[in-house]
mmCIF file as gemmi writes it, N, C-alpha and C atoms, coordinates in Angstrom:
data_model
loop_
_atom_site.group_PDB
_atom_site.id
_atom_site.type_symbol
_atom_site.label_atom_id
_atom_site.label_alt_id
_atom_site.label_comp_id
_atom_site.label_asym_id
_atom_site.label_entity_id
_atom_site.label_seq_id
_atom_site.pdbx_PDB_ins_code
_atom_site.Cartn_x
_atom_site.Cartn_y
_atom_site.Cartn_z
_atom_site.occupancy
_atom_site.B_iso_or_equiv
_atom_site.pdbx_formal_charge
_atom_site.auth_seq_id
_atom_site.auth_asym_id
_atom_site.pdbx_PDB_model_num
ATOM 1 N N . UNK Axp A 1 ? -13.43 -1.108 26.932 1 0 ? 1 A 1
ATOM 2 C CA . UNK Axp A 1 ? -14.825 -1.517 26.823 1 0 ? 1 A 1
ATOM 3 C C . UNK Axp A 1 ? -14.886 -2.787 25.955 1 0 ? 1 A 1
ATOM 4 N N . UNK Axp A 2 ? -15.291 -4.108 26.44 1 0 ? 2 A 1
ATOM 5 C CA . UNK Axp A 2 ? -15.418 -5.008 25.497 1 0 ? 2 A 1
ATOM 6 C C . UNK Axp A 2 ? -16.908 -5.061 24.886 1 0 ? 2 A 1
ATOM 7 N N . UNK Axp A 3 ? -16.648 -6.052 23.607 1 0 ? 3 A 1
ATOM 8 C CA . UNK Axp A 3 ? -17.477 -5.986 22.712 1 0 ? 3 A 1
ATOM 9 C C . UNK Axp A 3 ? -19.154 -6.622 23.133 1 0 ? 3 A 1
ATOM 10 N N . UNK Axp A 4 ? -19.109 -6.976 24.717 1 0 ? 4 A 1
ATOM 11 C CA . UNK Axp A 4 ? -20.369 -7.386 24.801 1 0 ? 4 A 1
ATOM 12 C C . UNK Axp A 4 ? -21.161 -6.076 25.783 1 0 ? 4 A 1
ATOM 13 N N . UNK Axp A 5 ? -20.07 -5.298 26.343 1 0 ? 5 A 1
ATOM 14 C CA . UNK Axp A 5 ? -20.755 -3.894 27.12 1 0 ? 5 A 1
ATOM 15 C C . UNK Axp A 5 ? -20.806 -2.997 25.493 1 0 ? 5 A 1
ATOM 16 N N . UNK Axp A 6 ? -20.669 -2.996 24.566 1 0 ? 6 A 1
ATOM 17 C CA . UNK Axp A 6 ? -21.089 -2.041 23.352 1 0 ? 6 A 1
ATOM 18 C C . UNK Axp A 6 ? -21.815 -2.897 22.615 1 0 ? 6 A 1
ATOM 19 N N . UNK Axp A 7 ? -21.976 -4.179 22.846 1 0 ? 7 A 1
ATOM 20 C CA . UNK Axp A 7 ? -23.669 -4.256 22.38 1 0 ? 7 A 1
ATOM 21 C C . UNK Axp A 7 ? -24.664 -4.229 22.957 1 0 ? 7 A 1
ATOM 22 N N . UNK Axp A 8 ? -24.54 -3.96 24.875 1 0 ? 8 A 1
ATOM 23 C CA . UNK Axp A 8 ? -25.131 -3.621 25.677 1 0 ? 8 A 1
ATOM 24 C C . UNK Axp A 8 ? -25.968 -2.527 26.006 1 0 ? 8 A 1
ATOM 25 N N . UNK Axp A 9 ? -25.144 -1.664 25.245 1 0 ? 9 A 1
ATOM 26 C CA . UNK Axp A 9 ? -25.427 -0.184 26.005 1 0 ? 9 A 1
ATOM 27 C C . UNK Axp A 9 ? -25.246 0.312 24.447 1 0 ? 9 A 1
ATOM 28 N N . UNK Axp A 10 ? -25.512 -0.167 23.64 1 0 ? 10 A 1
ATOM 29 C CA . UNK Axp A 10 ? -25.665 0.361 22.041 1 0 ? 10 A 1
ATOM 30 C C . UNK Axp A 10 ? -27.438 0.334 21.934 1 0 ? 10 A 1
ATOM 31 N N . UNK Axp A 11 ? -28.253 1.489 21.42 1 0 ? 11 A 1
ATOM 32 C CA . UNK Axp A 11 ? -29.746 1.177 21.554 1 0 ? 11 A 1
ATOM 33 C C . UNK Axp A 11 ? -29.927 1.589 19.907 1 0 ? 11 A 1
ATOM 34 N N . UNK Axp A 12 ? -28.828 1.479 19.23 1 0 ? 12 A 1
ATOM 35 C CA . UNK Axp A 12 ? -29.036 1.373 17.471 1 0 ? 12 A 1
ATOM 36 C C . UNK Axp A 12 ? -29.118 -0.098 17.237 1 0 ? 12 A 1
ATOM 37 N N . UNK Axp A 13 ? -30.052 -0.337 16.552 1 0 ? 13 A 1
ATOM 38 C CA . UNK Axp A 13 ? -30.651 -1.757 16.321 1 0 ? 13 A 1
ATOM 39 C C . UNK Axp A 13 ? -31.659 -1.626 14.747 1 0 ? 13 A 1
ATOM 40 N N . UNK Axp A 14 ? -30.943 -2.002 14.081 1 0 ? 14 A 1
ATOM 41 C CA . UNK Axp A 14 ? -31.731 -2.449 12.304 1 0 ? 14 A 1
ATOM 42 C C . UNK Axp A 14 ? -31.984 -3.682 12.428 1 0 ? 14 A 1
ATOM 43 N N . UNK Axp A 15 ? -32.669 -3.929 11.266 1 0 ? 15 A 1
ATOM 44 C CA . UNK Axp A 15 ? -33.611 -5.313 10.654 1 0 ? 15 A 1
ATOM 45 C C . UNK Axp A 15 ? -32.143 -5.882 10.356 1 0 ? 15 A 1
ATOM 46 N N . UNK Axp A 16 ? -32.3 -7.494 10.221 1 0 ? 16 A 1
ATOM 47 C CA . UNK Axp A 16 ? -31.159 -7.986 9.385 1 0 ? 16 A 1
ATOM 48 C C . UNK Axp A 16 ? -31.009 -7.818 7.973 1 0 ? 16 A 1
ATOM 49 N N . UNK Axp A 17 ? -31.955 -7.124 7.161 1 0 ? 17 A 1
ATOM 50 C CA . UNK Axp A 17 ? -32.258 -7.139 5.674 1 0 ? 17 A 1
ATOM 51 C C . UNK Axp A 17 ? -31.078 -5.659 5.717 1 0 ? 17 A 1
ATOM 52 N N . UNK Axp A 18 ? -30.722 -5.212 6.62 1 0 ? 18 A 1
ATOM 53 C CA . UNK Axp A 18 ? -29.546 -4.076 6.101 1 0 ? 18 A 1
ATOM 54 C C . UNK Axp A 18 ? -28.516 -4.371 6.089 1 0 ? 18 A 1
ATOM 55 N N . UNK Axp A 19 ? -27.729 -5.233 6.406 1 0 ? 19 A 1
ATOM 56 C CA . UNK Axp A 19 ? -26.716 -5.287 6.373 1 0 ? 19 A 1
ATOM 57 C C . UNK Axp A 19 ? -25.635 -5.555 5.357 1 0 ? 19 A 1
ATOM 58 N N . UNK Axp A 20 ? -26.813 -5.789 4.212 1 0 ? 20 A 1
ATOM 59 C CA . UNK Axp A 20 ? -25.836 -5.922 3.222 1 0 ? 20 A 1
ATOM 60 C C . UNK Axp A 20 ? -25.569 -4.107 2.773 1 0 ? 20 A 1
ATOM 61 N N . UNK Axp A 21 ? -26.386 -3.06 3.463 1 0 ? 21 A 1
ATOM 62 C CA . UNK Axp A 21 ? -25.656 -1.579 3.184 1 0 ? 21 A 1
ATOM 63 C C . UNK Axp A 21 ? -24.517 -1.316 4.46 1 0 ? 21 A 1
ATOM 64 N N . UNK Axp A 22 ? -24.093 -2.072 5.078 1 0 ? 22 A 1
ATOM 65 C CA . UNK Axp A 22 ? -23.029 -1.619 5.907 1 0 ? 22 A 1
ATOM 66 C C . UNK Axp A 22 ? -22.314 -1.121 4.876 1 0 ? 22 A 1
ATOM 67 N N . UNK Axp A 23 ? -20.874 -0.054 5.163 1 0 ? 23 A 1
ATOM 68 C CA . UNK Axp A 23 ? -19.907 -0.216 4.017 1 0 ? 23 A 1
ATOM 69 C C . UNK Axp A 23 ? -19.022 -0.445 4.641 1 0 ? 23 A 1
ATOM 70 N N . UNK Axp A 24 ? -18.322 0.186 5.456 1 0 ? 24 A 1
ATOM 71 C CA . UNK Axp A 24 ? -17.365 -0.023 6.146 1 0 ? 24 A 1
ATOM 72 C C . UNK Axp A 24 ? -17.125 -1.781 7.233 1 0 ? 24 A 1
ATOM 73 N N . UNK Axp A 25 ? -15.89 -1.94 7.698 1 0 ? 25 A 1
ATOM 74 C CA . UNK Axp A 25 ? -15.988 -3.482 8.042 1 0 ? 25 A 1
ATOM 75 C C . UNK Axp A 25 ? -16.096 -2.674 9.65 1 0 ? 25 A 1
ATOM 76 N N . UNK Axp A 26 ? -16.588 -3.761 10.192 1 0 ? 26 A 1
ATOM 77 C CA . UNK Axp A 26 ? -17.115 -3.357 11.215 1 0 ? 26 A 1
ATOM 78 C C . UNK Axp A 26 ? -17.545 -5.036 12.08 1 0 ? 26 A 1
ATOM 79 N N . UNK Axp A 27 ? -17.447 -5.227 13.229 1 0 ? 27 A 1
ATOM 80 C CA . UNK Axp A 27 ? -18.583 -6.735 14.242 1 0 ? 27 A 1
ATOM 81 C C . UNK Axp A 27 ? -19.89 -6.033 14.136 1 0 ? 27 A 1
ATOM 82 N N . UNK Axp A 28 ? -20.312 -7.006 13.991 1 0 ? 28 A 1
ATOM 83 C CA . UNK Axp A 28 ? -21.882 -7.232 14.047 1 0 ? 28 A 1
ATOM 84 C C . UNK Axp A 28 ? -22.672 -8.346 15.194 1 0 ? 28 A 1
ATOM 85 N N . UNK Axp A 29 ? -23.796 -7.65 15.8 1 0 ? 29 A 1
ATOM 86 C CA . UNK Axp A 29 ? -24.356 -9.259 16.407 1 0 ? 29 A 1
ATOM 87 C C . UNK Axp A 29 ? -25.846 -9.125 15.691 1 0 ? 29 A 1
ATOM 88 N N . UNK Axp A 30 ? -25.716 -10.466 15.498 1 0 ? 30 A 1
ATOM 89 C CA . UNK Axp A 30 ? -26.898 -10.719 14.906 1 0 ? 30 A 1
ATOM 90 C C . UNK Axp A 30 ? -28.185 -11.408 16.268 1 0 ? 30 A 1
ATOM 91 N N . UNK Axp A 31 ? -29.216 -10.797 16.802 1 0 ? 31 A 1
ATOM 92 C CA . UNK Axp A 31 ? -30.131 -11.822 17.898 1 0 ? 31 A 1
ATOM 93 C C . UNK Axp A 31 ? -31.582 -12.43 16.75 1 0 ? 31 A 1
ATOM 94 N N . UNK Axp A 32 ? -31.823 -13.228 17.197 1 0 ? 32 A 1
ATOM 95 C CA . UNK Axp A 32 ? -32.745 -14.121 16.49 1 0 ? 32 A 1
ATOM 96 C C . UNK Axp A 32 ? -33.173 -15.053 17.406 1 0 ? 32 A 1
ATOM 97 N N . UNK Axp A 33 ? -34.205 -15.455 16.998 1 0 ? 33 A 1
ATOM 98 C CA . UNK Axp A 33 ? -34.719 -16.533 17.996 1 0 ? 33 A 1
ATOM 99 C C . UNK Axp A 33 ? -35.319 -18.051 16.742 1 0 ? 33 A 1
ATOM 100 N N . UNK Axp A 34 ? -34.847 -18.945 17.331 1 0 ? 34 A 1
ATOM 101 C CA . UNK Axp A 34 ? -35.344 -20.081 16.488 1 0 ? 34 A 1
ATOM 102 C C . UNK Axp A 34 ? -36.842 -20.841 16.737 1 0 ? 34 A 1
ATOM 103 N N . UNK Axp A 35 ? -37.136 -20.865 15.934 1 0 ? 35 A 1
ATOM 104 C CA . UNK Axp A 35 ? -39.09 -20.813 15.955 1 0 ? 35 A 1
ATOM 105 C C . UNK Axp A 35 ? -39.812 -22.218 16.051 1 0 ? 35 A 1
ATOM 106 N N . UNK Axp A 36 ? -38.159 -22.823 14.912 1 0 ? 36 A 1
ATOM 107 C CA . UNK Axp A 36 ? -38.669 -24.463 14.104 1 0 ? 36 A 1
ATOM 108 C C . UNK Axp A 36 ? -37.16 -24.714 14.124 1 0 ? 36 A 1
ATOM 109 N N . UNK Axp A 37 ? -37.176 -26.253 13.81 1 0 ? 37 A 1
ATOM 110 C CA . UNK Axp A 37 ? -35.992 -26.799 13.47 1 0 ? 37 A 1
ATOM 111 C C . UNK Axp A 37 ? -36.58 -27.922 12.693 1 0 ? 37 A 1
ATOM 112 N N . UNK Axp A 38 ? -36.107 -27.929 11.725 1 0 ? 38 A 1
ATOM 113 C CA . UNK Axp A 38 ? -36.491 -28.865 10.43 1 0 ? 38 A 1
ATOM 114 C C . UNK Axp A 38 ? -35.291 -30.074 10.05 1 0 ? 38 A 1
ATOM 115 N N . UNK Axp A 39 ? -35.962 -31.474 11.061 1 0 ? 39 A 1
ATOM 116 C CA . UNK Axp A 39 ? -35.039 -32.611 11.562 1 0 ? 39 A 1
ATOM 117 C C . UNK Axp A 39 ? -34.092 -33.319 9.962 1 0 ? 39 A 1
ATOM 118 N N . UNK Axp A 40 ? -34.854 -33.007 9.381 1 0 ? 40 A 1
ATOM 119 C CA . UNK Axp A 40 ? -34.508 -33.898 7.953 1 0 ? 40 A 1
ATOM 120 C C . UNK Axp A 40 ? -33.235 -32.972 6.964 1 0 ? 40 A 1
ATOM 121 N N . UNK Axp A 41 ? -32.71 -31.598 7.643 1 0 ? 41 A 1
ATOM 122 C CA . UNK Axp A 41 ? -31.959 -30.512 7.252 1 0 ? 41 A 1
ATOM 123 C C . UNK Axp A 41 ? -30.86 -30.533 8.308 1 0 ? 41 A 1
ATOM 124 N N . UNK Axp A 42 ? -29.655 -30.73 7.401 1 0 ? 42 A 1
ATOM 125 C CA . UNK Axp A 42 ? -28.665 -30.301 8.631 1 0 ? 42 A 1
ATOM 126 C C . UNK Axp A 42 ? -28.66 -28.551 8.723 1 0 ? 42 A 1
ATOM 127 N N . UNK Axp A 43 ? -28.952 -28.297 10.125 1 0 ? 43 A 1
ATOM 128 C CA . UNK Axp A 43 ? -28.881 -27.129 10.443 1 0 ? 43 A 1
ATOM 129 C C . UNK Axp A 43 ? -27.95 -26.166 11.22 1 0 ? 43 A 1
ATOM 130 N N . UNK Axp A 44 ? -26.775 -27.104 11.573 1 0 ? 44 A 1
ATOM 131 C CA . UNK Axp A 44 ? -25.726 -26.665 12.339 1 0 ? 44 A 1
ATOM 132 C C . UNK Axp A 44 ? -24.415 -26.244 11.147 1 0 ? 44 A 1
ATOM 133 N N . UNK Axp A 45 ? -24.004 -25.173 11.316 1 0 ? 45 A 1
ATOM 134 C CA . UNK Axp A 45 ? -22.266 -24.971 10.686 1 0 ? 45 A 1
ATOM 135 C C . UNK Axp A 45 ? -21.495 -25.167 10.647 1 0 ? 45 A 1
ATOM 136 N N . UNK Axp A 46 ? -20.709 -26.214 10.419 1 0 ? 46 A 1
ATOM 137 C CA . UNK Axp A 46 ? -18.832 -26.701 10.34 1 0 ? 46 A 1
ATOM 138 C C . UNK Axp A 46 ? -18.311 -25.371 9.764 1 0 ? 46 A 1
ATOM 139 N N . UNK Axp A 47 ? -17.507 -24.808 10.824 1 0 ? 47 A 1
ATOM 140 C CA . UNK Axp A 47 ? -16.725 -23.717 10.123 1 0 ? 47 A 1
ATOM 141 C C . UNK Axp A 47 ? -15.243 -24.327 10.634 1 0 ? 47 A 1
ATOM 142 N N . UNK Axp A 48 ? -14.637 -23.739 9.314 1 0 ? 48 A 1
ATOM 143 C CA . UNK Axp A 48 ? -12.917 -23.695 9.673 1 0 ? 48 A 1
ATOM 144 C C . UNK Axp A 48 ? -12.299 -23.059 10.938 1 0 ? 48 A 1
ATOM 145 N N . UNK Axp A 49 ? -11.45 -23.408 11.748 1 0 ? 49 A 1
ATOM 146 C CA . UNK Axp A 49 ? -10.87 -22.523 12.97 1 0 ? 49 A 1
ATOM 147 C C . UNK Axp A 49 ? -10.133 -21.766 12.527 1 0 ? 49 A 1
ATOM 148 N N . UNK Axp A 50 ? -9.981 -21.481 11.008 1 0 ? 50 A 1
ATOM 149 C CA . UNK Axp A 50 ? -8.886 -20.539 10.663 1 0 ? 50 A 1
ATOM 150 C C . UNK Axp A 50 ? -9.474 -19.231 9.929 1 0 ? 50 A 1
ATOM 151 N N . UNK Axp A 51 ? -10.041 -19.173 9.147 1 0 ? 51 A 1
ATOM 152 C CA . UNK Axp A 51 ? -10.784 -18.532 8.28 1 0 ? 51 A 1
ATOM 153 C C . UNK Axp A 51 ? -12.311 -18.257 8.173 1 0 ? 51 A 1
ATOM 154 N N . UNK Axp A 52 ? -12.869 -19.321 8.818 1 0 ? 52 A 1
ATOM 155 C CA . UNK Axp A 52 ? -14.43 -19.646 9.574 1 0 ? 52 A 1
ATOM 156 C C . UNK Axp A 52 ? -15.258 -19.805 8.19 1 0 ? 52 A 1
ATOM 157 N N . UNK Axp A 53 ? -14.599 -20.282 6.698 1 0 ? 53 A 1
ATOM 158 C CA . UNK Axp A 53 ? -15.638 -20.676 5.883 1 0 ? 53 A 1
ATOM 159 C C . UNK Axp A 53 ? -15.741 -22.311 6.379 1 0 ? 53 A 1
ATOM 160 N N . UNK Axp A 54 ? -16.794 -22.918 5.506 1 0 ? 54 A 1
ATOM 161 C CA . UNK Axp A 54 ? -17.219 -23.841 5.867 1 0 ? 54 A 1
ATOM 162 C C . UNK Axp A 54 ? -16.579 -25.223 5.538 1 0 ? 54 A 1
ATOM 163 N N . UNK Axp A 55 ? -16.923 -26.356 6.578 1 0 ? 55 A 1
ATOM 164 C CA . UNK Axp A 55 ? -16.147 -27.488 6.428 1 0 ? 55 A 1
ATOM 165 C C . UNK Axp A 55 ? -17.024 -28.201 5.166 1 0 ? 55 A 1
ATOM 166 N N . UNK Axp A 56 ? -16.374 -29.35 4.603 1 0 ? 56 A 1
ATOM 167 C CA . UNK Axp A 56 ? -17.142 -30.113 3.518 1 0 ? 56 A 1
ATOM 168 C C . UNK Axp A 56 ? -16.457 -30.92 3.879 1 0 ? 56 A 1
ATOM 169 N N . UNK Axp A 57 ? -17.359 -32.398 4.423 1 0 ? 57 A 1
ATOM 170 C CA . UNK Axp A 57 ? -16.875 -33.624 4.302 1 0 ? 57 A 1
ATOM 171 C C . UNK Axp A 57 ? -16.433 -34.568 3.458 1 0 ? 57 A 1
ATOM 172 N N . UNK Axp A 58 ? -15.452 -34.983 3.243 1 0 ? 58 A 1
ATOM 173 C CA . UNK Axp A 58 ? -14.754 -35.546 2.135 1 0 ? 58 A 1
ATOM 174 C C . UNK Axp A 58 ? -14.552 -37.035 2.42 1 0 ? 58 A 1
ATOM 175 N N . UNK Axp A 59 ? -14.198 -37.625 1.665 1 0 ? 59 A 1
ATOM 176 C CA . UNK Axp A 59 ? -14.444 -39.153 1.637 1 0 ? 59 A 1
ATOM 177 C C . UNK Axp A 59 ? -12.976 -39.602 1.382 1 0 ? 59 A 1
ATOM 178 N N . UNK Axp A 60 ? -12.3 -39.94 2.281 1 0 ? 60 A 1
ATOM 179 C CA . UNK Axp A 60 ? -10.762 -40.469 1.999 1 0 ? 60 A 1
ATOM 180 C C . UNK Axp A 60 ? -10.931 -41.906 1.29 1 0 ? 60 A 1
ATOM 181 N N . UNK Axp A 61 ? -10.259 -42.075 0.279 1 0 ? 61 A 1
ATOM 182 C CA . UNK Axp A 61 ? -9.936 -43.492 -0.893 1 0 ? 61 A 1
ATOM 183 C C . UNK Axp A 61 ? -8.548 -43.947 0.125 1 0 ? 61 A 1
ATOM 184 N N . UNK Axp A 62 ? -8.05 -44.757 -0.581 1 0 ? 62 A 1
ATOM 185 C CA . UNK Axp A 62 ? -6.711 -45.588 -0.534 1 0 ? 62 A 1
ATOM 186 C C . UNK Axp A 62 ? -7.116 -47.012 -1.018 1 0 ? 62 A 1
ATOM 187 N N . UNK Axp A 63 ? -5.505 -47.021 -1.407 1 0 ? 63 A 1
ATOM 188 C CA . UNK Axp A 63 ? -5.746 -48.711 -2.488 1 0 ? 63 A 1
ATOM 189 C C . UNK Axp A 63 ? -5.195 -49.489 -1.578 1 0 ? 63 A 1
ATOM 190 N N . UNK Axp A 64 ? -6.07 -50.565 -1.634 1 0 ? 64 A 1
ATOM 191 C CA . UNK Axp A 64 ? -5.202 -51.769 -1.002 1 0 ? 64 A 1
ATOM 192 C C . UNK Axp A 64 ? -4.755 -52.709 -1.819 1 0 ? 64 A 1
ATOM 193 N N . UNK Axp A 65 ? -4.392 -53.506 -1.156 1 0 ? 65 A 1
ATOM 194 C CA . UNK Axp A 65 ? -3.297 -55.099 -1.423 1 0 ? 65 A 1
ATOM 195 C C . UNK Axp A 65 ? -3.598 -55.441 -2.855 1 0 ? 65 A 1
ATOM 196 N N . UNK Axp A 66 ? -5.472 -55.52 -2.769 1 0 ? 66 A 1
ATOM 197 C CA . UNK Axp A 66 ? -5.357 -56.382 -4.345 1 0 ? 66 A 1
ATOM 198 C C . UNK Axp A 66 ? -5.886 -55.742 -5.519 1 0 ? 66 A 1
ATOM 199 N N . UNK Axp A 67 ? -5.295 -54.62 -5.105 1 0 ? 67 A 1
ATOM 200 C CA . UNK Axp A 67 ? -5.534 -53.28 -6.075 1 0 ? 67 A 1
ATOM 201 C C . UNK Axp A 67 ? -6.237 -52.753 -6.446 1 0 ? 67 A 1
ATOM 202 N N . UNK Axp A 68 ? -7.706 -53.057 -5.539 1 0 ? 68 A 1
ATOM 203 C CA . UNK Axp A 68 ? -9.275 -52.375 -5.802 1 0 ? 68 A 1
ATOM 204 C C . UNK Axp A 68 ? -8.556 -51.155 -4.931 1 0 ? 68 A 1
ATOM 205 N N . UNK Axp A 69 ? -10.042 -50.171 -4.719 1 0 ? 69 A 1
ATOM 206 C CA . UNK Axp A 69 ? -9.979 -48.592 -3.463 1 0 ? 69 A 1
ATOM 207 C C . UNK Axp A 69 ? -11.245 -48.947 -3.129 1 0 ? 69 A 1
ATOM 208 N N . UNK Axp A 70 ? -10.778 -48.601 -1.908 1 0 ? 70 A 1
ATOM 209 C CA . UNK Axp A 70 ? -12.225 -48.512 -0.88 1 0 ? 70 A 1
ATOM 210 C C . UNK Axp A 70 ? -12.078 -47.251 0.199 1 0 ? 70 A 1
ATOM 211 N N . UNK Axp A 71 ? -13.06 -46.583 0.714 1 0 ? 71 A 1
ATOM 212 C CA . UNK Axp A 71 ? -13.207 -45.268 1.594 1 0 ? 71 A 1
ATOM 213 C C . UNK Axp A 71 ? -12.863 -45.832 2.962 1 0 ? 71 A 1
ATOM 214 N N . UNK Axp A 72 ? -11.94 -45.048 3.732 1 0 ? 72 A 1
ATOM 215 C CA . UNK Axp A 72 ? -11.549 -44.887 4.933 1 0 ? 72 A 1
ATOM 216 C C . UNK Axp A 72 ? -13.472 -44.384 6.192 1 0 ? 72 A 1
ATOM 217 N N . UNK Axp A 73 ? -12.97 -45.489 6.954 1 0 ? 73 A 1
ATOM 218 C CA . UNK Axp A 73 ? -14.255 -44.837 7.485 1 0 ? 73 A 1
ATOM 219 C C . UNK Axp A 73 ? -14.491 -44.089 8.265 1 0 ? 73 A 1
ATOM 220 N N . UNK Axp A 74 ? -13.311 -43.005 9.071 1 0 ? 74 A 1
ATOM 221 C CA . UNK Axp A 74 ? -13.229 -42.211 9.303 1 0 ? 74 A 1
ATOM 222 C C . UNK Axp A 74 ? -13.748 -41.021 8.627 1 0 ? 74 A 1
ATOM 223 N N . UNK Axp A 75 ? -13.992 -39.995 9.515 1 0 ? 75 A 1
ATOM 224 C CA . UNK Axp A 75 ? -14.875 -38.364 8.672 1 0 ? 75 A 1
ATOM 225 C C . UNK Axp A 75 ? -13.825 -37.653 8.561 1 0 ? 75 A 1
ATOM 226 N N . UNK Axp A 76 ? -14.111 -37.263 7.249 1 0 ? 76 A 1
ATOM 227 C CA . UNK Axp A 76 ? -12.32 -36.523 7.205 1 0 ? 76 A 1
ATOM 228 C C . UNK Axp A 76 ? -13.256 -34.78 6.459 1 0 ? 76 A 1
ATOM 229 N N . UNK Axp A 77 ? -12.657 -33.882 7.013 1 0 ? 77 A 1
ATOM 230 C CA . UNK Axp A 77 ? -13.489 -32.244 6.859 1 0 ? 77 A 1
ATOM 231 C C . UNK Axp A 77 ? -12.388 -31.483 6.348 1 0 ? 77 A 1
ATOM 232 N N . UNK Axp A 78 ? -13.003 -30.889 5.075 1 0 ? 78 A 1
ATOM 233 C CA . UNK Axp A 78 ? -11.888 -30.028 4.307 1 0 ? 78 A 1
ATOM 234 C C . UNK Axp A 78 ? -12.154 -28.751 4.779 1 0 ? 78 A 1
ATOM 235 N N . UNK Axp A 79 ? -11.493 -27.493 4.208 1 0 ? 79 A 1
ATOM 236 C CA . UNK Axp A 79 ? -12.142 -26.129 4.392 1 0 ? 79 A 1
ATOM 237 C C . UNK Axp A 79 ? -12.785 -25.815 3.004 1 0 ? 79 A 1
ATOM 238 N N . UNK Axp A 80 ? -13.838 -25.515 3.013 1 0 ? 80 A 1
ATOM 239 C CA . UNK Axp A 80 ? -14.412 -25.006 1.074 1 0 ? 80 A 1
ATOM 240 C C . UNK Axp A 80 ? -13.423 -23.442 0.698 1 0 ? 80 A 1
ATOM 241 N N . UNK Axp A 81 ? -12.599 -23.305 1.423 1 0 ? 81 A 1
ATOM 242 C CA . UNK Axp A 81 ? -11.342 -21.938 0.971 1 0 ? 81 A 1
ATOM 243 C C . UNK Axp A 81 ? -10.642 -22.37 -0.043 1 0 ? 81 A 1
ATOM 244 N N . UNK Axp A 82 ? -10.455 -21.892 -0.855 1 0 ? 82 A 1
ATOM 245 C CA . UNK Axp A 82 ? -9.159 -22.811 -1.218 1 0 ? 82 A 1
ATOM 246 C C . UNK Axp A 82 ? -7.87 -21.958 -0.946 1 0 ? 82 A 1
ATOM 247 N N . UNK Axp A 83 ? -7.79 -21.115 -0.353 1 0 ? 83 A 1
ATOM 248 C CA . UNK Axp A 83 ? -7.177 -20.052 0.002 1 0 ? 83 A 1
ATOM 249 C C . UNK Axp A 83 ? -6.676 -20.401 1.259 1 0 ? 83 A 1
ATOM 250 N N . UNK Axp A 84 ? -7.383 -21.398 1.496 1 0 ? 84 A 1
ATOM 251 C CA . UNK Axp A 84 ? -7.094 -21.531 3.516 1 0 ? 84 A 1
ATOM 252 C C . UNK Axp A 84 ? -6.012 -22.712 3.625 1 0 ? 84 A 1
């Protein structure tokens, strides 16, 4: 049975305000519907492909020739793990 026929045919359904009493680990789906999107907020998630905490964009330095640093202008994305 995959995990989208047992959220199918599952008719147990809580508020999202419980889930912090789950105890045991367990998948979850969360359904929601988006109402607003607020343009001036980034609202999308950079997650890691490894661990799935979140990316943080970082600003690559390097020195050049006449020995100032200046930022690479490429987007360079860390993981906020430090574990990862």
């Amino acid at each position: 049975c995959s995990v989208e026929d047992e959220f199918l045919n599952n008719d147990v359904f809580s508020p999202i305000a419980y889930l912090g009493s789950i105890i045991e680990a367990k998948k979850v789906v969360i359904v929601g519907t988006i109402v607003a999107i607020i343009s001036d907020k980034m609202w999308y998630y950079d997650g890691c492909n490894h661990c799935k905490s979140k990316l943080e964009q970082k600003f690559e330095t390097y020195d050049k020739e006449d020995g100032t640093t200046d930022v690479r202008d490429e987007k360079v994305y860390q993981c906020s793990n430090k574990d990862c």
